[in-house]
C-alpha positions in Angstrom: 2.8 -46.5 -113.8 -0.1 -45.4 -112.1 -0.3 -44.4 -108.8 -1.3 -46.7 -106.1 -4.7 -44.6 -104.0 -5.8 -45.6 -101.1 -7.4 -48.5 -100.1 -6.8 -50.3 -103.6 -5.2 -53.4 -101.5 -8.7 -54.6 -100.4 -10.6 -53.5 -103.7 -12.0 -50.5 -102.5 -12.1 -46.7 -104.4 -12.3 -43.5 -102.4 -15.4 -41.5 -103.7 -17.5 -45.6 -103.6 -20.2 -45.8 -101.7 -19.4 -47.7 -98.0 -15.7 -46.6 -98.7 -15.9 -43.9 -96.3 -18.1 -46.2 -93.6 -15.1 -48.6 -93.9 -12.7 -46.6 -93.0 -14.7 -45.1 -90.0 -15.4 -48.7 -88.8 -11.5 -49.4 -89.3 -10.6 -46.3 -87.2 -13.0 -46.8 -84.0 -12.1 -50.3 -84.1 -8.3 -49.4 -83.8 -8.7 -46.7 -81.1 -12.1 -47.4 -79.1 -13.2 -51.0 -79.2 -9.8 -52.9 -79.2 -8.6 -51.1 -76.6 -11.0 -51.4 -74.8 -10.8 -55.3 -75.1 -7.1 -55.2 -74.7 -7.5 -53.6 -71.2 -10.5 -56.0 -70.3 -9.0 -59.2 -71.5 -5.1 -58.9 -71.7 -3.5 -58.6 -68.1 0.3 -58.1 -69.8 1.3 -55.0 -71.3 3.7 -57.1 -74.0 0.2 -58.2 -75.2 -1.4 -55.2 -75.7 1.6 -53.9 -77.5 1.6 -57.2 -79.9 -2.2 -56.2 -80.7 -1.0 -53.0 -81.6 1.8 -54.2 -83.7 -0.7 -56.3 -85.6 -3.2 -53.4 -86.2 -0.7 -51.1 -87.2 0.3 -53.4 -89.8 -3.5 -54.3 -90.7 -3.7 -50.3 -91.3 -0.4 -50.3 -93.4 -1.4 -53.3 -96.0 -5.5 -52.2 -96.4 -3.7 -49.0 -97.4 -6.4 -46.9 -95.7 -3.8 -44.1 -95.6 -0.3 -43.4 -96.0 2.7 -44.8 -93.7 3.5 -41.7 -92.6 0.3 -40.7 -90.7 -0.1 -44.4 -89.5 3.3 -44.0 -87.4 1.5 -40.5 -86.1 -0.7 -42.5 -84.8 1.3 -44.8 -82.9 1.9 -42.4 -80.1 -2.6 -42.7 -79.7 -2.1 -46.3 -79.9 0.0 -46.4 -77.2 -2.1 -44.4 -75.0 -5.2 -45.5 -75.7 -4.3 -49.7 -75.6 -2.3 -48.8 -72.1 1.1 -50.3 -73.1 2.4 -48.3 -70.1 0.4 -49.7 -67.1 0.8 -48.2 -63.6 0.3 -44.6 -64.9 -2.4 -42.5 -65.8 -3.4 -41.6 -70.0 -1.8 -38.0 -69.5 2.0 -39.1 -68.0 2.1 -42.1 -70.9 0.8 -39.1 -73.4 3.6 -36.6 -72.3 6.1 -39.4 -72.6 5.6 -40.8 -75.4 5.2 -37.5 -77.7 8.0 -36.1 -75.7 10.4 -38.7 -76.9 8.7 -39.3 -80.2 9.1 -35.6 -81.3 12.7 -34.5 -81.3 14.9 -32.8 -83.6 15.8 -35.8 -85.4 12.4 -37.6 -86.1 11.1 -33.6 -87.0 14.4 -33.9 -89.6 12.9 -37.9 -90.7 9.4 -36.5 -91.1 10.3 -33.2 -93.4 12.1 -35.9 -95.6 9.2 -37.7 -96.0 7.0 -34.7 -96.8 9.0 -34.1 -99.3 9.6 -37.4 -100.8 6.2 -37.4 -100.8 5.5 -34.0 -103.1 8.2 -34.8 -105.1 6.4 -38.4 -106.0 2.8 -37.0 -106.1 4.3 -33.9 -108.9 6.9 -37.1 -110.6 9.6 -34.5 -109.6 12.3 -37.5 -109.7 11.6 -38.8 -113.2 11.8 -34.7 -114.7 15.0 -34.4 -113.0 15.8 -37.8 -113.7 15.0 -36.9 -117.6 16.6 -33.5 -117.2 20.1 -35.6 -116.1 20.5 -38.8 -117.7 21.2 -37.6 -121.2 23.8 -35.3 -119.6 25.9 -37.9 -118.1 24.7 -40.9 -120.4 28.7 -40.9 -121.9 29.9 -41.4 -118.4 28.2 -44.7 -116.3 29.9 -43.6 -113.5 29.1 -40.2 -113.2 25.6 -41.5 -114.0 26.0 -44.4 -110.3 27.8 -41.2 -108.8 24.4 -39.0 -109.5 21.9 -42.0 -108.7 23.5 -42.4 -105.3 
C-alpha cells in the first residue's frame, strides 16, 4: 500500500507548481482573513467556534498536513477567531496552552510521534513479520499479541 502524502485528497502533489501557493492561501485564510470576518460579522462566540470547527475539518480532509499539527493549531484558532470574548489575545493565549499542555496530552502527543515513525519506517509490519510465524500454532496467543 502506498503511502497516502499530503494534499492527495484534492489532487494536488507537493513539489507541483501552485502546490505550495495553495497551501499559503489555505493558511492565511484560516488564521488572518476568517477571523477577521468572524469578529466583524459573528456577534456570538458559539459562532466563531462552529467556523473553526468547520475549518479545522476543511484542513483535516484537503490533507494539507498531518492531524497531529492541525490540533497544535487549535490553541491559534482559538485565539485568533476570539472564541473567548471579554478578554484580551494574551489571557485567552495563556489559558488555552495552559490547559492544553499537561502531562497527559504531553503523554497523547509522544504516542503519536511515535506511531508516526514507526508507520513512516513500516516498523509494525517487520515486527508483525518477525511474530506471526512465531505464534501462527496458537490463534490466541496470536489475538493476545495483536491486542
Amino acid at each position: 500500500k502506498q503511502q497516502e502524502e499530503p494534499g492527495d485528497r484534492l489532487g494536488l502533489r507537493w513539489g507541483t507548481r501552485g502546490t505550495l501557493s495553495v497551501v499559503v492561501i489555505m493558511y492565511l485564510m484560516a488564521v488572518v482573513v476568517i477571523p477577521i470576518a468572524c469578529r466583524m460579522y459573528l456577534a456570538q462566540a458559539w459562532q466563531r467556534c462552529v467556523i473553526m470547527i468547520i475549518v479545522v475539518v476543511v484542513f483535516n480532509l484537503a490533507n494539507f498536513q498531518d492531524i497531529y499539527c492541525t490540533a497544535l493549531m487549535i490553541p491559534l484558532f482559538a485565539v485568533t477567531y476570539g472564541i473567548f470574548p471579554g478578554k484580551d489575545a494574551w489571557t485567552v493565549s495563556l489559558l488555552v496552552i495552559g490547559r492544553m499542555f499537561n502531562d497527559t496530552s504531553f503523554l497523547l502527543l509522544g504516542a503519536f510521534v511515535v506511531c508516526a515513525i514507526m508507520s513512516k519506517c513500516q516498523l509494525e509490519i517487520r515486527i508483525g513479520n518477525l511474530i506471526t510465524p512465531l505464534l501462527d500454532t496458537s490463534p490466541s496467543l496470536l489475538f493476545f499479541w495483536l491486542m
